[in-house]
DSSP file (Angstrom, degrees, kcal/mol; ACC not computed):
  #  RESIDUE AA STRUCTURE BP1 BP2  ACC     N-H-->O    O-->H-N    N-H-->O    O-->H-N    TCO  KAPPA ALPHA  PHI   PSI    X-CA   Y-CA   Z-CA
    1    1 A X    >>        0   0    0      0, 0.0     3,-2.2     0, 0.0     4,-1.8   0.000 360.0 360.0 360.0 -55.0  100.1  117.8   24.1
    2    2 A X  H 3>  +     0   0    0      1,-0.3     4,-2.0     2,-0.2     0, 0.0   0.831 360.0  57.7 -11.8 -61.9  100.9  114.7   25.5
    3    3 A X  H 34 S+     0   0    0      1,-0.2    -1,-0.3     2,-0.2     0, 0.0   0.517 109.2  42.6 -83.1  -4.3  103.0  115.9   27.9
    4    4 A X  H <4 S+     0   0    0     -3,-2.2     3,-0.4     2,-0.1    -1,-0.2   0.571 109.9  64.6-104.1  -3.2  100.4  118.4   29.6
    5    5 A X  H >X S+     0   0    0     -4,-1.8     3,-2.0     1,-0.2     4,-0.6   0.990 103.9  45.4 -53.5 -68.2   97.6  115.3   29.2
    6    6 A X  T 3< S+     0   0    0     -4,-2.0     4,-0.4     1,-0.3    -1,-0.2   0.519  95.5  71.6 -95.7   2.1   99.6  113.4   31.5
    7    7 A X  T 34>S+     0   0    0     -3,-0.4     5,-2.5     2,-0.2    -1,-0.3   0.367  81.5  81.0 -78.2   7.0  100.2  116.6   34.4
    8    8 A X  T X45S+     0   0    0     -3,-2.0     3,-1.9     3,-0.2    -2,-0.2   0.737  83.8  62.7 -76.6 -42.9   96.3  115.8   35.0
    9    9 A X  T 3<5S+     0   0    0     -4,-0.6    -2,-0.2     1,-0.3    -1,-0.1   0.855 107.2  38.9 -72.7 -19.1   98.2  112.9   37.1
   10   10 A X  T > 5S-     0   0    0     -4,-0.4     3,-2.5    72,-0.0     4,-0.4  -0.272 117.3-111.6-105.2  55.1   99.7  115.4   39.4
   11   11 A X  T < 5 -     0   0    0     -3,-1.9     3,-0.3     1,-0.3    -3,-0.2   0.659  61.3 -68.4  56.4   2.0   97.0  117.5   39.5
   12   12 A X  T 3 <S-     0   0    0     -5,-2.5    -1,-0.3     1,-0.2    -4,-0.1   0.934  85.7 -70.5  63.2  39.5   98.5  120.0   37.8
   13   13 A X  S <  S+     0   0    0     -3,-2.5     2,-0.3    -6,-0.2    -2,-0.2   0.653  89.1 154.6  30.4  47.9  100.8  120.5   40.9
   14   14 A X        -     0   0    0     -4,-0.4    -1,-0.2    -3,-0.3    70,-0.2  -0.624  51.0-128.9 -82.5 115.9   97.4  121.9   42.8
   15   15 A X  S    S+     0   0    0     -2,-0.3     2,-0.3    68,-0.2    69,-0.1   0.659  93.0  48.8 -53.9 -23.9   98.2  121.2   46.9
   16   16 A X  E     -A   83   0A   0     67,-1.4    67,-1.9    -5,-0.1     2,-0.4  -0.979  62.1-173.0-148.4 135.8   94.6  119.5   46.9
   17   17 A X  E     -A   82   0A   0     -2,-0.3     2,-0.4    65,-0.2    65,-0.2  -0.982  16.0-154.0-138.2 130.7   92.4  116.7   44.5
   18   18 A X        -     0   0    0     63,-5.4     2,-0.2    -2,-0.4    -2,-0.0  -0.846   5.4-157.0-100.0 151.7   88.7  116.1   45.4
   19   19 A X        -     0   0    0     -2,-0.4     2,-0.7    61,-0.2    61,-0.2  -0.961   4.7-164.6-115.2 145.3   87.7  112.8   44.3
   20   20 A X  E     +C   79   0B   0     59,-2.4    58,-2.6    -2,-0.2    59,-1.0  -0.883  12.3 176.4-137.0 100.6   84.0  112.7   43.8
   21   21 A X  E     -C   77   0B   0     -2,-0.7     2,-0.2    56,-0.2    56,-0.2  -0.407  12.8-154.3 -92.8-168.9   82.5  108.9   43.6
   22   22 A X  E     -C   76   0B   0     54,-1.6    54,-2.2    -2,-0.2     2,-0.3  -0.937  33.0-103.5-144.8 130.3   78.5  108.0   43.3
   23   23 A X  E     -C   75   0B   0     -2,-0.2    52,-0.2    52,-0.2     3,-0.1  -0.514  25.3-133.1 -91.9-178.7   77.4  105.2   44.3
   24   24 A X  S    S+     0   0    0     50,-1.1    -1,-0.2     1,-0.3    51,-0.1   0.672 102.6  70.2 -81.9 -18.2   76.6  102.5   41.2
   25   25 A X  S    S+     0   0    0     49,-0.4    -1,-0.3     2,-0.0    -2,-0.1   0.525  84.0  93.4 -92.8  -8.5   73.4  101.6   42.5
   26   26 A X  S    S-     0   0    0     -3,-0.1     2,-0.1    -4,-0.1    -4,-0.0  -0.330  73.6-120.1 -63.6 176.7   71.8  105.4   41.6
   27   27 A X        -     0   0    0      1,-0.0     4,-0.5     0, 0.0    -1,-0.1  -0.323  36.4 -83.7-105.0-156.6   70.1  106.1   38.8
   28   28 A X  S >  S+     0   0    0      1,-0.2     3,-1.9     2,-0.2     4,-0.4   0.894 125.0  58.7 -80.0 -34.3   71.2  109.1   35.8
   29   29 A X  T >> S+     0   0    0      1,-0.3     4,-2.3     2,-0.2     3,-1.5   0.917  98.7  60.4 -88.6 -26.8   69.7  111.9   37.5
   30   30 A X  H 3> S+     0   0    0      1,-0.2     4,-3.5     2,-0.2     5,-0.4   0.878 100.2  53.6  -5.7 -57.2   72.0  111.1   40.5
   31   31 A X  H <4 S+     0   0    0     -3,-1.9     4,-0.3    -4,-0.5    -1,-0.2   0.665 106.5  53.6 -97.6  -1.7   74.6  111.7   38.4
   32   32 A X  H <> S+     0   0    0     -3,-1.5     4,-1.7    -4,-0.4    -1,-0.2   0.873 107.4  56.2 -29.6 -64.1   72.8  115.5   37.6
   33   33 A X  H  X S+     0   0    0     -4,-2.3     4,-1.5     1,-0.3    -2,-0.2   0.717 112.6  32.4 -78.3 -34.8   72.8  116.0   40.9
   34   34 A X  H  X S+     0   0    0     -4,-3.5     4,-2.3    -5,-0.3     5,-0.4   0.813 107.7  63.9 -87.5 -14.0   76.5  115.6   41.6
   35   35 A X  H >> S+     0   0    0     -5,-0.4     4,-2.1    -4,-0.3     3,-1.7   1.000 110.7  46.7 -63.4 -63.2   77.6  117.0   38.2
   36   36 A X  H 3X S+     0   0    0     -4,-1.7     4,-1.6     1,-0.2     5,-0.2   0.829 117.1  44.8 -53.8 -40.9   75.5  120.6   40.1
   37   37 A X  H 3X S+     0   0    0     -4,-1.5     4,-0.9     2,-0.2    -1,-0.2   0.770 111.0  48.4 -78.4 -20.6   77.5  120.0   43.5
   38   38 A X  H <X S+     0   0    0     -4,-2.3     4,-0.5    -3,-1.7    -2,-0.2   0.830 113.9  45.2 -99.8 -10.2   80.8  119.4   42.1
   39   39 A X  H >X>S+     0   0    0     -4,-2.1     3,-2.3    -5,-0.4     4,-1.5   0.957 113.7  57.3 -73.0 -34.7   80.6  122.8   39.6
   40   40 A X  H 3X5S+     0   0    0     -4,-1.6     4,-1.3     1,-0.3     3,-0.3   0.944 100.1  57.0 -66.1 -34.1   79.1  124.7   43.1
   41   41 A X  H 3<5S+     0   0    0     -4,-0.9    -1,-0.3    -5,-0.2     4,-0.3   0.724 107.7  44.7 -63.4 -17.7   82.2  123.6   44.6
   42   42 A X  H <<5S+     0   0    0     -3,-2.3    -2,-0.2    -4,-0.5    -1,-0.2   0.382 107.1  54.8-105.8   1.7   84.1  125.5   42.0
   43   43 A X  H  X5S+     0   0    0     -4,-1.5     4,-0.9    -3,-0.3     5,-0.2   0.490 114.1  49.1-100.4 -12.7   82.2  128.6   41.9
   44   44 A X  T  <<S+     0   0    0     -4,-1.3     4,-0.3    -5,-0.7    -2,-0.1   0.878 108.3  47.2 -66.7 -25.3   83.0  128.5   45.6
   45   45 A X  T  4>S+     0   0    0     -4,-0.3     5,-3.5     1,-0.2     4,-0.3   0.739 110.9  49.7 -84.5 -28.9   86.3  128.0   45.5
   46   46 A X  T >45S+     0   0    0      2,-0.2     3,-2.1     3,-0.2    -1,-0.2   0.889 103.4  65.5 -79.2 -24.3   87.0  130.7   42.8
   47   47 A X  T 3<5S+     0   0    0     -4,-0.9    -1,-0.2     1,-0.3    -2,-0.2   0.816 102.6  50.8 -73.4 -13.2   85.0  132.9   45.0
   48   48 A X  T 3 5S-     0   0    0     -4,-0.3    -1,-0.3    -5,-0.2    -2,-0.2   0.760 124.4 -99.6 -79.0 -25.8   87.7  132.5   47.4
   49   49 A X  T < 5S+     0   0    0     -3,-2.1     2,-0.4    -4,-0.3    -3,-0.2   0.253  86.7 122.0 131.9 -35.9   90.3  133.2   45.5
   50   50 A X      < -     0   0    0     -5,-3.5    35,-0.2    -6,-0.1    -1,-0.2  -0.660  52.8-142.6-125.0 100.8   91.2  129.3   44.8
   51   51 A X  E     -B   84   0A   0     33,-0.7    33,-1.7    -2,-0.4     2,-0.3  -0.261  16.0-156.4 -58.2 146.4   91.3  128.3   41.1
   52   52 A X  E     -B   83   0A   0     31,-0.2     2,-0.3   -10,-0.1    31,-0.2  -0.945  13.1-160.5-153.5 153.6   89.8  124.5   40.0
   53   53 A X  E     -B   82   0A   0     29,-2.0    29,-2.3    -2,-0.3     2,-0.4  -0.999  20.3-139.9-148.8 113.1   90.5  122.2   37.0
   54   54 A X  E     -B   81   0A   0     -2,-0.3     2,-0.5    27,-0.2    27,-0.2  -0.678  25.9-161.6 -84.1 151.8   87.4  119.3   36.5
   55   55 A X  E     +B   80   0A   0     25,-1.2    25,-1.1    -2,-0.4    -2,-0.0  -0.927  30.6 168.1-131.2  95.4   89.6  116.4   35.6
   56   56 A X        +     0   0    0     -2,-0.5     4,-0.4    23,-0.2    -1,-0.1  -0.170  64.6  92.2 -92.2  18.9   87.8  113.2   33.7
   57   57 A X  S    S+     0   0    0     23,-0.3     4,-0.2     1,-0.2    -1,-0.1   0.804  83.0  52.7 -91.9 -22.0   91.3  111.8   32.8
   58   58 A X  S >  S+     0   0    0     22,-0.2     3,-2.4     1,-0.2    -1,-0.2   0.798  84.7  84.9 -68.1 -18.9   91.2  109.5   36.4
   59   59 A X  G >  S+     0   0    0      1,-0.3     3,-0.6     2,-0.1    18,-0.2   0.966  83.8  49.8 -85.3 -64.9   88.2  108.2   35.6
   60   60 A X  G 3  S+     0   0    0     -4,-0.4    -1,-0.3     1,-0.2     3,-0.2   0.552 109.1  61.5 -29.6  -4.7   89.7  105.1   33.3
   61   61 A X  G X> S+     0   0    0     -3,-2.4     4,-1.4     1,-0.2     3,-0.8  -0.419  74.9 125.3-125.6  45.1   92.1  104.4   36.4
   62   62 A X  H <>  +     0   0    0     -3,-0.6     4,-3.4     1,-0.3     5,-0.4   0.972  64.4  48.9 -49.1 -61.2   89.4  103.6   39.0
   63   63 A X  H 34 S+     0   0    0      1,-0.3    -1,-0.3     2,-0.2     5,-0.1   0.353 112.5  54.4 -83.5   2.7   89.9  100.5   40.6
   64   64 A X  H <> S+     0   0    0     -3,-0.8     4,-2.4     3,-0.1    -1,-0.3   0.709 119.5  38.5 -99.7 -25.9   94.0  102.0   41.2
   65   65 A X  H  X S+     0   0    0     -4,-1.4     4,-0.8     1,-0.3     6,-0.7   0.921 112.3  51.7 -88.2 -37.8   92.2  105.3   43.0
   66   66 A X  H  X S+     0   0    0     -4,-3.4     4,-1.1    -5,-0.4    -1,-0.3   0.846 120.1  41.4 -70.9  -6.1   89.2  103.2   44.8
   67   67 A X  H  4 S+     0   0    0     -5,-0.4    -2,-0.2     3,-0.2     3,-0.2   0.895 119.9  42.3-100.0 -42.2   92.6  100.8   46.3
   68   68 A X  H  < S+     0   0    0     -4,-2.4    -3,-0.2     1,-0.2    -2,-0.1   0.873 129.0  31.2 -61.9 -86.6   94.7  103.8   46.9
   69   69 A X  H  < S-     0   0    0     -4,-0.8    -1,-0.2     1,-0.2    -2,-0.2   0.396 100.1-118.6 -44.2 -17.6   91.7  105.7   48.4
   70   70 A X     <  +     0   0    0     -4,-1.1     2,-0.5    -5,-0.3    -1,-0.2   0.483  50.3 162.8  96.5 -10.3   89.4  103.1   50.1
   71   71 A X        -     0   0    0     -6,-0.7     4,-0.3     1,-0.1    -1,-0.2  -0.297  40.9-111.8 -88.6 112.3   86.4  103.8   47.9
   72   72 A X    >   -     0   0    0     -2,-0.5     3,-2.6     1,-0.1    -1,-0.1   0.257  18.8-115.5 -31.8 134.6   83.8  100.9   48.2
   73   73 A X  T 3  S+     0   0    0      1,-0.2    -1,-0.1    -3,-0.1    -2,-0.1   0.761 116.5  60.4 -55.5 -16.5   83.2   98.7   45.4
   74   74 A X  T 3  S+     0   0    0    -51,-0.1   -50,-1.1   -50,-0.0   -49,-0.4   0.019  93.0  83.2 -90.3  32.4   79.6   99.9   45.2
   75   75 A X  E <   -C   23   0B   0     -3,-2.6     2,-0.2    -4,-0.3   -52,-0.2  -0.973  66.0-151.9-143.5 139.7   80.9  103.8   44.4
   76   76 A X  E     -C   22   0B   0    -54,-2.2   -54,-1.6    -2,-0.4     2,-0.1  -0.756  25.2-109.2 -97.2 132.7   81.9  104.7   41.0
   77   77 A X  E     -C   21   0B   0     -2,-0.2   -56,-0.2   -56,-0.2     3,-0.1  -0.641  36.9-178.7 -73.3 143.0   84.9  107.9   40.4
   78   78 A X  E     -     0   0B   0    -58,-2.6     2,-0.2     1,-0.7   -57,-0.2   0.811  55.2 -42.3-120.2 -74.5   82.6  110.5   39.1
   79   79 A X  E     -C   20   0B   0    -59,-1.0   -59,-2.4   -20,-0.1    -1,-0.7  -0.834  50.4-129.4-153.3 180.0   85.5  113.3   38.5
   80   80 A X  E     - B   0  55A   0    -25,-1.1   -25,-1.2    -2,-0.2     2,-0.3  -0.949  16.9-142.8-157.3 127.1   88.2  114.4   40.3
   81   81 A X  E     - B   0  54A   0     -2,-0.3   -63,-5.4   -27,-0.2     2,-0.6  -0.810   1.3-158.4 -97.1 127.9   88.9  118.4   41.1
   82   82 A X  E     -AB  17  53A   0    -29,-2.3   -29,-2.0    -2,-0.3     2,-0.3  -0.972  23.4-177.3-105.3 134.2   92.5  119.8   41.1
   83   83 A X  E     +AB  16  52A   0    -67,-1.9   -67,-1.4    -2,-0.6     2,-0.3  -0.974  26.2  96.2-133.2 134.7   91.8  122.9   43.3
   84   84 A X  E    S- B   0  51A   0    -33,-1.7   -33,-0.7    -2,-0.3     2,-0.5  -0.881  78.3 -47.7 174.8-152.1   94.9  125.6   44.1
   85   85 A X        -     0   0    0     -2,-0.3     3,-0.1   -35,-0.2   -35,-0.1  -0.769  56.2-127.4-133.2  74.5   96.3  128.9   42.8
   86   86 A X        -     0   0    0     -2,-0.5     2,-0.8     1,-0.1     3,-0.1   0.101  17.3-127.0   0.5 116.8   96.8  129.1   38.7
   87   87 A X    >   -     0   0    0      1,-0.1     3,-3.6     2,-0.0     6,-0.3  -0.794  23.6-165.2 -66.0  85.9  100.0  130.1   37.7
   88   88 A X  T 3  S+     0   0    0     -2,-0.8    -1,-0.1     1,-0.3    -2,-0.1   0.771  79.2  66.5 -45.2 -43.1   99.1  133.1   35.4
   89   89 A X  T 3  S+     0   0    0     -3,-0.1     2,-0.3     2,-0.0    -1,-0.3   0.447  83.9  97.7 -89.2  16.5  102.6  133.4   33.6
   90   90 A X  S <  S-     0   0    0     -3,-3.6     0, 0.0     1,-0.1     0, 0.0  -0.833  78.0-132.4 -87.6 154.2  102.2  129.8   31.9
   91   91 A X  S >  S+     0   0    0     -2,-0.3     3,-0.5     1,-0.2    -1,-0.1   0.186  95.7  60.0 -77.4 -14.0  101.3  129.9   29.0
   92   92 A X  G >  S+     0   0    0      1,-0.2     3,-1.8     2,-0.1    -1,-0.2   0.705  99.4  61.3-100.0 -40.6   98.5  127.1   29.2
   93   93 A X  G 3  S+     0   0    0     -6,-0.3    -1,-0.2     1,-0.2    -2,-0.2   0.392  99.7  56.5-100.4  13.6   96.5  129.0   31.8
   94   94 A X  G <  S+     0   0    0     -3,-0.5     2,-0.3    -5,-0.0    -1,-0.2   0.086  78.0 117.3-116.1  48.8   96.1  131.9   29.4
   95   95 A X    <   +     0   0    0     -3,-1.8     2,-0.2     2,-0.0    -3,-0.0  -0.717  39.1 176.2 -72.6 135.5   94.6  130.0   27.1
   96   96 A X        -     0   0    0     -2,-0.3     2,-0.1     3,-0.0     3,-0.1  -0.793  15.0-153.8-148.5  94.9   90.9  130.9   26.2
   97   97 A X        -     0   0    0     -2,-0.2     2,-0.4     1,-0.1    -2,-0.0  -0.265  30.4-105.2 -91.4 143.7   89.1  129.1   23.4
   98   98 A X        -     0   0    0     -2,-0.1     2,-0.2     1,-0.0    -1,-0.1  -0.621  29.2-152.2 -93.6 147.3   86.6  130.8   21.8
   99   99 A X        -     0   0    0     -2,-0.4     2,-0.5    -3,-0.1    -1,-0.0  -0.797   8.9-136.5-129.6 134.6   83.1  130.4   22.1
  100  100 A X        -     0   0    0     -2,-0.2     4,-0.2     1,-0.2     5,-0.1  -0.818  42.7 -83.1-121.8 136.9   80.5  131.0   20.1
  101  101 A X    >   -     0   0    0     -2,-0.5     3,-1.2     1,-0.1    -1,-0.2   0.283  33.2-125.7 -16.3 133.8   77.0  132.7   21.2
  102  102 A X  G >> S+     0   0    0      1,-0.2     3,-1.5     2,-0.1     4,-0.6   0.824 114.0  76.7 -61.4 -16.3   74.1  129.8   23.1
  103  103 A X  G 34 S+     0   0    0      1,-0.3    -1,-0.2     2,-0.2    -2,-0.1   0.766  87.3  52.0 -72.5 -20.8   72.1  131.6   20.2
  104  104 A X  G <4 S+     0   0    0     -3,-1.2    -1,-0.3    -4,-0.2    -2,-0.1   0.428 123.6  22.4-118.3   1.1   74.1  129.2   17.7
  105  105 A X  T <4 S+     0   0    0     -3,-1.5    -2,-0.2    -4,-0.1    -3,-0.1   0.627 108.7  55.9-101.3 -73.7   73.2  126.0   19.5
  106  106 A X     <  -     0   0    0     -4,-0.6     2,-0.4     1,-0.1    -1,-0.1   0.260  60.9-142.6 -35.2 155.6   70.4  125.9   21.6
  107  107 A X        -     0   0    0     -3,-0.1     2,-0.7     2,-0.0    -1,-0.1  -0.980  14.2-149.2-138.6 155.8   67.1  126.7   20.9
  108  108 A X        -     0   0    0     -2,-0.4     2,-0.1    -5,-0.1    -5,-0.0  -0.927   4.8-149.2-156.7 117.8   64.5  128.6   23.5
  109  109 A X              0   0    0     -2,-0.7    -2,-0.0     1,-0.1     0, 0.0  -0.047 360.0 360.0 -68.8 159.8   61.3  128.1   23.6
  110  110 A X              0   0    0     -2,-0.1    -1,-0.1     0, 0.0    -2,-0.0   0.152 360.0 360.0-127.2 360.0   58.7  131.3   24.8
């Protein structure tokens, strides 16, 4: 388990990694608002063809990605998207955890 924990640092060998900062001076619904932009960027990308992996494992290693990257000390790493083309015949990428009905959390109001 370990050892696919730590393929989050190559991307999962994905040709391309958004990093998605904020800056620190927002408030929580800021962080809403990008949370909605960076999943619409992965239902775009799948409509395309192009498979995406949200990645929160970068996020302790900020300050080495805002020095690699540039990113000003007033923007925070938010997540970071490995976007490319799944390799179907590993085994990790047809994995599918089961999920149980919104009926058996959630509650909805009439």
């Amino acid at each position: 388990m370990q050892q696919q924990h730590l393929r989050n640092y190559q991307l999962f060998d994905a040709p391309v990694g958004l990093f998605f900062t904020l800056s620190t001076t927002l408030e929580t619904g800021s962080k809403m608002d990008i949370a909605m932009m960076i999943q619409n960027v992965m239902i775009a990308a799948k409509a395309r063809g192009i498979d995406s992996c949200p990645q929160a494992a970068w996020n302790p290693f900020h300050q080495i990605v805002a020095k690699v990257l540039g990113i000003p000390e007033n923007e925070e790493l938010v997540c970071t998207v490995a976007l490319g083309y799944s390799d179907q015949t590993q085994v990790v990428n047809q994995l599918h955890t089961p999920r149980v009905p919104a009926e058996e959390f959630a509650v909805f109001y009439d």
